[in-house]
Backbone as CSV, one residue per row, in Angstrom:
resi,resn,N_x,N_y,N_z,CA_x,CA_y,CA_z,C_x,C_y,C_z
1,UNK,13.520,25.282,47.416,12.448,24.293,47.282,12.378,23.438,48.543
2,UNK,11.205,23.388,49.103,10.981,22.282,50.268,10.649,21.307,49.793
3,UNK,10.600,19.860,50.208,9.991,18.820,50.031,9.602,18.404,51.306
4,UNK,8.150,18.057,51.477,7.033,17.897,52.683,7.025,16.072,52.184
5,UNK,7.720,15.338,53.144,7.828,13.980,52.953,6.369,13.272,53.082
6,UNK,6.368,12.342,52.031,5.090,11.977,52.340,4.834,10.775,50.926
7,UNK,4.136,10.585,50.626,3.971,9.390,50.056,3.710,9.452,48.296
8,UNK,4.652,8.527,47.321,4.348,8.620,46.184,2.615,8.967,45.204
9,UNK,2.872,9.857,44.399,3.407,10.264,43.221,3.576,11.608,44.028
10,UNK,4.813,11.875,42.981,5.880,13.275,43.612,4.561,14.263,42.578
11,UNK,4.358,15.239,43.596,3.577,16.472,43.207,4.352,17.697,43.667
12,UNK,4.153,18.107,42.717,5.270,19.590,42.975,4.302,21.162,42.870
13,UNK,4.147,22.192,43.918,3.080,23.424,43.748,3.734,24.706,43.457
14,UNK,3.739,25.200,41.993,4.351,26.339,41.829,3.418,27.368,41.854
15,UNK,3.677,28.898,42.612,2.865,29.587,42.730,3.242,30.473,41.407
16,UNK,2.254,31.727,41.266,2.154,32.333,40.382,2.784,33.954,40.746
17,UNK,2.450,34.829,40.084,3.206,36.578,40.337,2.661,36.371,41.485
18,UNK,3.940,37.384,42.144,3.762,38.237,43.383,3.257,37.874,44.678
19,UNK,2.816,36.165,44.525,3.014,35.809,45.849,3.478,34.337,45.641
20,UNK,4.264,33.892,46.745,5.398,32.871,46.717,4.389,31.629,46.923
21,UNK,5.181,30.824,47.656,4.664,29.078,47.789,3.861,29.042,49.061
22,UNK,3.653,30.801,50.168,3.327,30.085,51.192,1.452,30.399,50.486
23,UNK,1.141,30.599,49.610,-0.234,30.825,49.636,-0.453,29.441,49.104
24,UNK,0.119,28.382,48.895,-0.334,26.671,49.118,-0.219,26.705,50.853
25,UNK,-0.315,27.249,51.276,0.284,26.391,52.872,-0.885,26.037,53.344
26,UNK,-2.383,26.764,53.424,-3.333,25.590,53.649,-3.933,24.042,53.353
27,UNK,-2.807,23.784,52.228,-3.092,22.705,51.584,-2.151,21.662,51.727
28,UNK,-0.984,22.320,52.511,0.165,21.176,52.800,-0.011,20.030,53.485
29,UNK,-1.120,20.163,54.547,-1.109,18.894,55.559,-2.019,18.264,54.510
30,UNK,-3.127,18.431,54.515,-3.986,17.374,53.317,-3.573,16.451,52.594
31,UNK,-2.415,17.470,51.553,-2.044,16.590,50.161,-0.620,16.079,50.618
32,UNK,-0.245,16.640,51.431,1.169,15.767,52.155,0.589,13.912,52.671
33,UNK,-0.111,13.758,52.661,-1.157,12.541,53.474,-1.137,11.772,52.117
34,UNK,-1.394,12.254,51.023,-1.657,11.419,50.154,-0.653,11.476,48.574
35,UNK,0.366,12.692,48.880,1.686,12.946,48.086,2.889,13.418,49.107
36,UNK,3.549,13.090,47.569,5.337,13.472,48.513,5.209,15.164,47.495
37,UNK,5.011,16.268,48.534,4.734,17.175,47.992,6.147,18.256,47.673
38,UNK,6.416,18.860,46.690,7.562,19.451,46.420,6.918,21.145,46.408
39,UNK,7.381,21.913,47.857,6.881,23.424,47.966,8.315,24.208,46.866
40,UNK,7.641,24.653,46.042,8.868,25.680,44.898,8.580,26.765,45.075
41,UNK,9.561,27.486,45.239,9.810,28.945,45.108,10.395,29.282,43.886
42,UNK,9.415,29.750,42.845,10.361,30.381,41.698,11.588,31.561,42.422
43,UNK,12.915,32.080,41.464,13.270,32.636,41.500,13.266,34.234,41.896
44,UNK,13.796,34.490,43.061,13.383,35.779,44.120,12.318,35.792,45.065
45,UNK,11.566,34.392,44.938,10.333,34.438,45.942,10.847,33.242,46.967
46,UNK,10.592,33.780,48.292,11.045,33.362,49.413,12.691,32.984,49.869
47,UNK,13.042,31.978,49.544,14.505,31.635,50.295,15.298,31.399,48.650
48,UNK,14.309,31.671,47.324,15.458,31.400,46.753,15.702,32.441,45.625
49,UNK,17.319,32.471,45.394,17.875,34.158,45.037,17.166,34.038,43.736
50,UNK,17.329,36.083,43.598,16.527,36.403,42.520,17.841,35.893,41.259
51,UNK,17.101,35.846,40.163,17.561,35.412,38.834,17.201,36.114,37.819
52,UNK,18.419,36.584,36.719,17.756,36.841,35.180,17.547,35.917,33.755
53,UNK,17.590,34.925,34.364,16.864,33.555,33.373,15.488,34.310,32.807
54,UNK,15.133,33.726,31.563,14.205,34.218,31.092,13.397,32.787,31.231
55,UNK,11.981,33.289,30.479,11.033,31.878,30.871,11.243,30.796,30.596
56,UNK,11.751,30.884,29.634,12.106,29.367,29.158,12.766,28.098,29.783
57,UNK,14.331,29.373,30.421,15.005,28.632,30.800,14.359,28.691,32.578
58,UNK,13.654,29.423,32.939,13.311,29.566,34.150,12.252,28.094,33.983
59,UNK,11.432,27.662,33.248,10.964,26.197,33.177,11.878,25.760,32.908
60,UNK,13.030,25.302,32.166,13.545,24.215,32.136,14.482,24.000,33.443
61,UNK,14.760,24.617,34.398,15.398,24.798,35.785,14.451,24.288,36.646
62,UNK,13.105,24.759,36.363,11.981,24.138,37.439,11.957,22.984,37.448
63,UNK,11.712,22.087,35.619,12.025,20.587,36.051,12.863,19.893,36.331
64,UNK,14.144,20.390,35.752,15.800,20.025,36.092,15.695,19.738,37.866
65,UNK,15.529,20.308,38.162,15.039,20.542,39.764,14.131,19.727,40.805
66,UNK,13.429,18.694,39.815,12.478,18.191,40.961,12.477,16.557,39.905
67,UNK,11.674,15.391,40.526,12.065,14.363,40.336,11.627,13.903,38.981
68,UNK,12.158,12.514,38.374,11.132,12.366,37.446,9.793,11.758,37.654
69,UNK,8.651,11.829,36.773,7.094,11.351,36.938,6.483,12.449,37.868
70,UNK,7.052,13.430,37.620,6.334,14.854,38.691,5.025,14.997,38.051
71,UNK,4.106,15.045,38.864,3.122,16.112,38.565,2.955,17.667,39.085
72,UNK,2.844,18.340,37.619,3.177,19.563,37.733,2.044,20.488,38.121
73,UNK,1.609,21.289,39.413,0.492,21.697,39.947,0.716,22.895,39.407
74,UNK,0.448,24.027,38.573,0.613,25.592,38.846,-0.926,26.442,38.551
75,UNK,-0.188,27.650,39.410,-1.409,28.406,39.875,-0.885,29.439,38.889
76,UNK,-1.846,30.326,37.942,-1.782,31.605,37.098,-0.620,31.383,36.163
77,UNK,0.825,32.425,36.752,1.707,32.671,35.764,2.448,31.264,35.986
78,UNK,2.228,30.423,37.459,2.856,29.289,37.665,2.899,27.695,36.890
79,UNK,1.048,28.409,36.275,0.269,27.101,34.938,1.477,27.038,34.186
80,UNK,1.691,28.294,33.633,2.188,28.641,32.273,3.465,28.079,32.270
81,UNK,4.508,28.370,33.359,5.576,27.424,33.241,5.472,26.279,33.678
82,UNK,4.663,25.777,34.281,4.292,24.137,33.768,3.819,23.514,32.724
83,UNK,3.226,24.200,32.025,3.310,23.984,30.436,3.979,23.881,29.581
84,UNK,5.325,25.146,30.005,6.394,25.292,29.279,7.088,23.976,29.850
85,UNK,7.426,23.798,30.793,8.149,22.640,30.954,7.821,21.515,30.441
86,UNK,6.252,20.888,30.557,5.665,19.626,30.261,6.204,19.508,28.435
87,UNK,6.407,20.701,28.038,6.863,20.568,26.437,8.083,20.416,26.168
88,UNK,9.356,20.768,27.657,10.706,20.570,27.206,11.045,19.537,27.666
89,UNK,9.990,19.011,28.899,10.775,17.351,28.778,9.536,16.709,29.343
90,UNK,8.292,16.459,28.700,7.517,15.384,28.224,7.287,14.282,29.303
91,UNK,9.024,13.889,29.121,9.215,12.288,29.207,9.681,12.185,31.149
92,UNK,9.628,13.387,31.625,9.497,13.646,32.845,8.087,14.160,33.910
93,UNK,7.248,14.322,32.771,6.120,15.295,33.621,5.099,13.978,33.331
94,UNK,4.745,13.847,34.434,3.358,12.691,34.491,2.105,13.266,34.171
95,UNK,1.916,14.154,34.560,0.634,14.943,34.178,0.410,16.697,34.593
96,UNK,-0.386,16.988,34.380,-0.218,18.823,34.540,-1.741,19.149,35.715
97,UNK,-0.982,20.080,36.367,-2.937,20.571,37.032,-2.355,22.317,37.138
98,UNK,-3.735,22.717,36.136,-3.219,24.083,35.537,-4.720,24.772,36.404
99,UNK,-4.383,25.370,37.131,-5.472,26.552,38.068,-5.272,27.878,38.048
100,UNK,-6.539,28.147,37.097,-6.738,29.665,36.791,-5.491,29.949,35.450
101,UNK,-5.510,28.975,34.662,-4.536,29.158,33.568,-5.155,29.666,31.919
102,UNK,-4.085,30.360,31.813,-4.352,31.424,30.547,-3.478,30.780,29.455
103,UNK,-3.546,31.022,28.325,-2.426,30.934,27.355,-1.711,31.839,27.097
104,UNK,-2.532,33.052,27.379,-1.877,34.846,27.242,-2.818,35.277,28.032
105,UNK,-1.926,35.934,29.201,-2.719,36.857,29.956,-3.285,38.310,29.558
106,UNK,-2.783,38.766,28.384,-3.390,40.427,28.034,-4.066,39.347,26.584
107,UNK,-5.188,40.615,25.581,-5.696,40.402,24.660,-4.595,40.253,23.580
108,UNK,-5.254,40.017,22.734,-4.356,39.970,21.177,-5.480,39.584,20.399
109,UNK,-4.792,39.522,18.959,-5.766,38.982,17.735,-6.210,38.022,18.080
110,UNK,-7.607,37.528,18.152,-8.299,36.675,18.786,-8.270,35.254,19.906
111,UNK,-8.171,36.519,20.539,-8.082,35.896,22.117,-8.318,37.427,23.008
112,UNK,-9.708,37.497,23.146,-10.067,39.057,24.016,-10.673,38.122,25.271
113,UNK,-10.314,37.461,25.509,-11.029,36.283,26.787,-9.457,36.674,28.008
114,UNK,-8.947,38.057,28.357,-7.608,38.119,28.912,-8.119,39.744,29.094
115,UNK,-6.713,40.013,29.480,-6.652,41.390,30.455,-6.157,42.331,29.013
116,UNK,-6.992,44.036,29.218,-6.175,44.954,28.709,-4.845,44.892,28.740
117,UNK,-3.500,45.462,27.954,-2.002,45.711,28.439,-1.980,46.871,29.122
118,UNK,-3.044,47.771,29.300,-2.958,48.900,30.487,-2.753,48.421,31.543
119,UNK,-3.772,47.108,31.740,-3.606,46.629,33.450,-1.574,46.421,33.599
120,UNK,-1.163,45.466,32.864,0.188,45.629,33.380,1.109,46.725,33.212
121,UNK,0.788,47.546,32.196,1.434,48.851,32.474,1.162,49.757,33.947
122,UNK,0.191,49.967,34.183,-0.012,50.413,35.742,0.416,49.667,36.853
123,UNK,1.040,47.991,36.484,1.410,47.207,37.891,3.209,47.747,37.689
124,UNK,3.151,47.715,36.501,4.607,47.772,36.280,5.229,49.373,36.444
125,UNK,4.009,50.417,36.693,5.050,51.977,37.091,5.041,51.652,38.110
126,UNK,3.930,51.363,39.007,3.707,51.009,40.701,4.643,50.050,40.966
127,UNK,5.007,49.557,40.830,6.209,48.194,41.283,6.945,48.897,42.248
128,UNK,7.914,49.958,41.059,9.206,50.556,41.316,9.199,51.435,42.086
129,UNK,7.966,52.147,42.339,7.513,53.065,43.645,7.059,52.428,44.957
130,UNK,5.585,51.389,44.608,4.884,51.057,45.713,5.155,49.903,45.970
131,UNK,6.194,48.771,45.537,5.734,47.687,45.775,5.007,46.880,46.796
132,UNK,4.500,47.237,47.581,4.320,46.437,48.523,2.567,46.807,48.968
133,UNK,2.390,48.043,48.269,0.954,48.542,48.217,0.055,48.072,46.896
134,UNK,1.289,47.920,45.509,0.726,47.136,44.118,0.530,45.482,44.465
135,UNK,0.829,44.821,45.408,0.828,43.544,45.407,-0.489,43.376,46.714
136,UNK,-0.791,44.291,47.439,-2.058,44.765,48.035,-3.021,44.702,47.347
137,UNK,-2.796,45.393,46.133,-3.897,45.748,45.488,-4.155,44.677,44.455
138,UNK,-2.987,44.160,44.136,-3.054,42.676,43.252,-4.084,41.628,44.102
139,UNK,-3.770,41.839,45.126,-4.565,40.477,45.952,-6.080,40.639,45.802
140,UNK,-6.222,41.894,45.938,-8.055,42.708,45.739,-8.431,42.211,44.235
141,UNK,-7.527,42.562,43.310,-8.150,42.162,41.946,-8.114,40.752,41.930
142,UNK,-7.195,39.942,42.327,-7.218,38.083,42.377,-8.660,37.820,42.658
143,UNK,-8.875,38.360,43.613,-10.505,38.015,44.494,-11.752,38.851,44.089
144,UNK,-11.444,39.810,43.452,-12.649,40.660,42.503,-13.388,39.278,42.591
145,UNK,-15.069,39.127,43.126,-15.608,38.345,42.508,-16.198,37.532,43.290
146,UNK,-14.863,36.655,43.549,-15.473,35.265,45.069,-16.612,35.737,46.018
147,UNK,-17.413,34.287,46.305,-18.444,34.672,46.922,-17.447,35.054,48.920
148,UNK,-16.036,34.825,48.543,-15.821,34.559,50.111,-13.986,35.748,49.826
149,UNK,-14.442,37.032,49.160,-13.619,37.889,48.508,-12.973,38.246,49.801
150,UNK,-13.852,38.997,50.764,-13.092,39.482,52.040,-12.572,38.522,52.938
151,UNK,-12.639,37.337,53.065,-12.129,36.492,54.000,-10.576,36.500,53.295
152,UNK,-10.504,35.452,52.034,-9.396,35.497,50.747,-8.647,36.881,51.441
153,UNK,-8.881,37.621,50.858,-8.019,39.585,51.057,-7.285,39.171,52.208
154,UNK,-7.936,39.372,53.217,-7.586,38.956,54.353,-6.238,37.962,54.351
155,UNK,-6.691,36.854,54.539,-6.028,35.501,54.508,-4.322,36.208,53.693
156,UNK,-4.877,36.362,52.167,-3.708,36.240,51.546,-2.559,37.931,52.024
157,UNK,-3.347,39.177,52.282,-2.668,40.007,52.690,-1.757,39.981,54.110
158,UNK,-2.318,39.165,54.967,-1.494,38.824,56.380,-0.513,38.199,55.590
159,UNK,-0.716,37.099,54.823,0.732,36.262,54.493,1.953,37.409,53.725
160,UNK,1.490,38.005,53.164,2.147,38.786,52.330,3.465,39.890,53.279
161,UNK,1.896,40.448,54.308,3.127,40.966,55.402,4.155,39.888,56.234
162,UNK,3.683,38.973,56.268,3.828,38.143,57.518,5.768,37.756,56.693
163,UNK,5.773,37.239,55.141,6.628,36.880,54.316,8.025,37.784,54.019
164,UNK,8.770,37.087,52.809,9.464,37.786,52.521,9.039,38.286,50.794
165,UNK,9.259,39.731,50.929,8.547,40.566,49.532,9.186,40.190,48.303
166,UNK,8.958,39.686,47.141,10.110,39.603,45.995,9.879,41.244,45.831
167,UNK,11.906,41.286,45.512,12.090,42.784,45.151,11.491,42.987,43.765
168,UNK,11.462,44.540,43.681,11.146,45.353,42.232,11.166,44.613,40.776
169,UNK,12.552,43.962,40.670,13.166,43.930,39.775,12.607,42.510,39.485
170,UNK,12.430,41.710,40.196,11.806,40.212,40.020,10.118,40.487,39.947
171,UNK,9.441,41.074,40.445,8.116,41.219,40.025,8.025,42.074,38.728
172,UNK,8.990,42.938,38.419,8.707,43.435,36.859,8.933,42.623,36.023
173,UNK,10.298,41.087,36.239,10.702,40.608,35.391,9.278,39.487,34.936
174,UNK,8.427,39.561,35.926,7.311,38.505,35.748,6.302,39.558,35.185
175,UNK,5.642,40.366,35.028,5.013,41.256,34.726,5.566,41.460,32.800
176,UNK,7.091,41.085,32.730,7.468,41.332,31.418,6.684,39.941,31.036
177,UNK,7.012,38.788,31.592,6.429,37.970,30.897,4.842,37.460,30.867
178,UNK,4.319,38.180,31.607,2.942,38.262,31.519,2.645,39.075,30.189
179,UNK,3.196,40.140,29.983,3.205,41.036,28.670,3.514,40.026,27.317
180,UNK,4.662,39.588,27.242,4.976,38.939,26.046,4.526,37.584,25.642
181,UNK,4.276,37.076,27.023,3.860,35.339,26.642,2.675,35.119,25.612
182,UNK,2.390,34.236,24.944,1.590,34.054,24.246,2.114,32.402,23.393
183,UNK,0.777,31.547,24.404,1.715,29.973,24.521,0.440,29.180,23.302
184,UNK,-0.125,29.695,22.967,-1.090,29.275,21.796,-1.133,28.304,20.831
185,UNK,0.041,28.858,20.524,0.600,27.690,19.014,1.212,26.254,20.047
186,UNK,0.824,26.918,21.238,1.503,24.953,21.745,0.827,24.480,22.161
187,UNK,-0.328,25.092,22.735,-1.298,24.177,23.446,-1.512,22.824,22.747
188,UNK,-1.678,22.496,21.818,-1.827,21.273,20.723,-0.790,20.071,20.826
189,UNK,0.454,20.725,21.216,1.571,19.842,21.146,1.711,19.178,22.832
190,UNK,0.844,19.719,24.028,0.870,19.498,24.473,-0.175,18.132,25.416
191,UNK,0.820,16.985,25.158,-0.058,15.760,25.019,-0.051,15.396,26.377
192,UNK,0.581,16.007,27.621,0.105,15.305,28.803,-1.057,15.239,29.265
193,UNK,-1.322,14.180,29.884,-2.331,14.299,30.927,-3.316,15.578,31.676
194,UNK,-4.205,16.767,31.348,-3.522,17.744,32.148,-5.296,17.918,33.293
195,UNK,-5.549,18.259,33.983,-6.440,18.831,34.684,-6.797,20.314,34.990
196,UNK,-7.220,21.021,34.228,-7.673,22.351,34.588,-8.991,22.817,35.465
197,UNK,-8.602,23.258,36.422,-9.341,23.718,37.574,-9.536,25.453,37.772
198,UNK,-10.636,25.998,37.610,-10.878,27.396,37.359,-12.089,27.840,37.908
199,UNK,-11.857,29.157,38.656,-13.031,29.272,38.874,-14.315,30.301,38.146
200,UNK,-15.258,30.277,38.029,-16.257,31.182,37.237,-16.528,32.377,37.553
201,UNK,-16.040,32.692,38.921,-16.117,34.201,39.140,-14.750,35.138,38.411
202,UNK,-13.784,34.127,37.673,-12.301,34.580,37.813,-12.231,35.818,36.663
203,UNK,-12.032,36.982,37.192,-12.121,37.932,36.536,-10.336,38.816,35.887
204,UNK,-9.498,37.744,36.508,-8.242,38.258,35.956,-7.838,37.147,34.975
205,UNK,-8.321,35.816,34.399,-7.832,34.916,33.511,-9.359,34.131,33.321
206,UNK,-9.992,34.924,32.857,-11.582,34.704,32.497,-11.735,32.977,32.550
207,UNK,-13.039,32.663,32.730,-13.544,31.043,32.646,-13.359,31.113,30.705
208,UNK,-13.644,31.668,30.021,-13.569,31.797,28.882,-12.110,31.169,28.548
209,UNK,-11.021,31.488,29.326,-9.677,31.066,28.791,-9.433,30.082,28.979
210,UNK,-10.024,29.123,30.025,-9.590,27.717,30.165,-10.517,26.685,29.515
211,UNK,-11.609,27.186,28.915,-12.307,26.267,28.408,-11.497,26.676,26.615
212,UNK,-10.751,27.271,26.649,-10.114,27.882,24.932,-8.823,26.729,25.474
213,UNK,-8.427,26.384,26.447,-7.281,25.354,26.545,-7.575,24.093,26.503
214,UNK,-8.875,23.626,27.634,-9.483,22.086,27.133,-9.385,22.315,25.809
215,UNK,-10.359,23.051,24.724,-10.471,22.026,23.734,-9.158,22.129,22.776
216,UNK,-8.127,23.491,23.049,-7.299,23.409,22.255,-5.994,21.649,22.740
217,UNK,-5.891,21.605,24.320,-5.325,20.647,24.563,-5.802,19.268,24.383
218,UNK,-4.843,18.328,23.760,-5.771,16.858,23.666,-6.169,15.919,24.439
219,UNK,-5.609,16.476,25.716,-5.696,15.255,26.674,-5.966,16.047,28.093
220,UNK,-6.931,17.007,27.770,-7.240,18.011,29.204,-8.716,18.144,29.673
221,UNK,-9.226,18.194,30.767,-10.033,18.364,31.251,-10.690,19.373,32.545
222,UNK,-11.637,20.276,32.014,-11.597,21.082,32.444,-12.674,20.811,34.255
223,UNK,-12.767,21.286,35.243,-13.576,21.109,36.750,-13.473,22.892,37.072
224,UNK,-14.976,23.297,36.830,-15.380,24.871,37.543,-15.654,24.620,38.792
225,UNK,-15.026,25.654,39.503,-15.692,25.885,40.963,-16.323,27.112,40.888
226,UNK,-18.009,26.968,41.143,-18.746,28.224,41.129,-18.805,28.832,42.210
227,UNK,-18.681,30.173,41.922,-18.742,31.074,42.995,-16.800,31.892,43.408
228,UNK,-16.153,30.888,42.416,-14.738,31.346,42.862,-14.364,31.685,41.968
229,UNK,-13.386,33.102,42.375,-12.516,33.797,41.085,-11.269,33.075,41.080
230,UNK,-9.873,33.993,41.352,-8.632,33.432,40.885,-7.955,32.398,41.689
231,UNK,-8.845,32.363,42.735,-8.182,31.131,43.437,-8.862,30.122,44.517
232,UNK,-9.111,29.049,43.273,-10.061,28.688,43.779,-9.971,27.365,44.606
233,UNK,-8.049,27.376,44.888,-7.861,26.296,46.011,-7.656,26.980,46.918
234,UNK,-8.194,27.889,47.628,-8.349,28.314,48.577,-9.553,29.056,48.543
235,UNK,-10.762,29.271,47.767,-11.737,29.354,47.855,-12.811,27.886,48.702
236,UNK,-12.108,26.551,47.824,-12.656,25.245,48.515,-11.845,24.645,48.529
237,UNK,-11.129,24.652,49.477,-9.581,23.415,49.692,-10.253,21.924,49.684
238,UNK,-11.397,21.875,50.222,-11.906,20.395,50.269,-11.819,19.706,48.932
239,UNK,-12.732,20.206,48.267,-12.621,19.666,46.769,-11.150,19.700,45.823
240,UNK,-10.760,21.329,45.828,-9.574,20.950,45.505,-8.517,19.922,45.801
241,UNK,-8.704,19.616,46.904,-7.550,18.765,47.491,-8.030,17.206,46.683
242,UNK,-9.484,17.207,47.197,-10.020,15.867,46.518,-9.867,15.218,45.392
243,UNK,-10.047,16.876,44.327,-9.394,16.247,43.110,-8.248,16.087,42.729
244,UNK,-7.502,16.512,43.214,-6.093,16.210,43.285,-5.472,15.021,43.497
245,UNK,-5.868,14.519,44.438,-5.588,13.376,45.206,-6.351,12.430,44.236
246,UNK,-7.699,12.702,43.549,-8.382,11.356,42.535,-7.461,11.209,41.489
247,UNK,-7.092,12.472,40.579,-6.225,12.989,39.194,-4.338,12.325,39.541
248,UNK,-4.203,12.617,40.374,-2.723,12.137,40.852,-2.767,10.683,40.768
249,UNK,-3.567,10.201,41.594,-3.330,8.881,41.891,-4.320,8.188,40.576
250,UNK,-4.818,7.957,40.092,-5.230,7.471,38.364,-3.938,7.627,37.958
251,UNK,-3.180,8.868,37.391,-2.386,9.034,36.940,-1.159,8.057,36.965
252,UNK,-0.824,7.958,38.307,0.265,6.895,38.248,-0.245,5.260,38.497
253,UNK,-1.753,5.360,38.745,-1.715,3.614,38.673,-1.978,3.510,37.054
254,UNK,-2.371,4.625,36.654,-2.272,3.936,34.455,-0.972,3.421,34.261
């Protein structure tokens, strides 16, 4: 974990599968200006070793880990364990900003607003053969969509080479929990603060799924960016950053 010194309320950016913390790095100088920003590397991505913690305890390590009154930023599978955490210790998480967040990423009994389980069965034979050509091709489906798809590809595939790869065994172990998660029955219990940011082109964690979390969450609010699929702080860093910086700072002068 880095910490980019910089000025209260502690904001912390967890990334999601298969690519680490540097796909925040356009956003570090910005929100460093107006937070003390905490860069996380889940487990096997970048400098820190791989782990067989399961999710649970892999959130309760994330907050164990960073200060209290955090606000918890996550992107995709990164929402989800900020969720999980904001529920195991509450009394530490100031508020949540959930981008491009699902409750269950594949379908189930009502919730078809998510991915077939074919899609992760095909990431998960390719892992153990291609990895490094399946996380290629992951980046193409992230951006299915955006009005600014080939720039994105681009952008995020240089980083990918440029980085260090999480091995086999840590991208299947996230791929398992993309399969099994299913955070539904908590959305309700979850009383923080939260901000959901999504975009309408997003064709791997549908606009459909985050407006099923505003109203299931009591204290959440949802901001579309049109024209952007799965990532849509780097589709418009301007705004993103903006709201960030409005949502953060409310947050700790309440």
């Amino acid at each position: 974990m880095t910490v980019l010194i910089g000025q209260d309320p502690e904001l912390a950016l967890v990334h999601g599968w298969g690519l680490g913390s540097a796909v925040w790095q356009p956003l570090l100088a910005p929100l460093s200006r107006s937070c003390r920003v905490h860069l996380v590397d889940l487990p096997g991505y970048g400098p820190s070793p791989a782990s067989d913690t399961d999710f649970t305890e892999t959130a309760r390590n994330l907050i164990d880990a960073l200060p209290d009154s955090v606000i918890l930023c996550g992107w995709s599978l990164g929402a989800m364990l900020a969720m999980r955490a904001a529920l195991l210790a509450p009394q530490r998480v100031a508020a949540l900003v959930l981008v491009g967040a699902t409750a269950s990423f594949i379908q189930r009994d009502g919730w078809q607003q998510a991915q077939a389980p074919e899609l992760l069965d095909s990431f998960s034979a390719s892992i153990r053969q291609q990895p490094e050509q399946t996380l290629q091709r992951f980046v193409g489906l992230l951006n299915q969509g955006d009005e600014q798809a080939r720039a994105l590809c681009r952008t995020l595939r240089a980083g990918l080479r440029a980085g260090r790869m999480p091995d086999p065994e840590t991208l299947r172990r996230g791929l398992d929990w993309l399969r099994d998660l299913d955070l539904r029955l908590l959305l309700p219990k979850i009383a923080t603060p939260s901000l959901l940011i999504h975009g309408d082109q997003d064709l791997l964690n549908p606009l459909a799924a985050a407006k099923s979390l505003e109203k299931a969450m009591p204290n959440a609010r949802l901001e579309v960016f049109i024209g952007a699929a799965h990532a849509p702080f780097l589709a418009d860093p301007d705004r993103f950053v903006a709201l960030l910086d409005e949502f953060c700072h409310v947050r700790t002068a309440s």
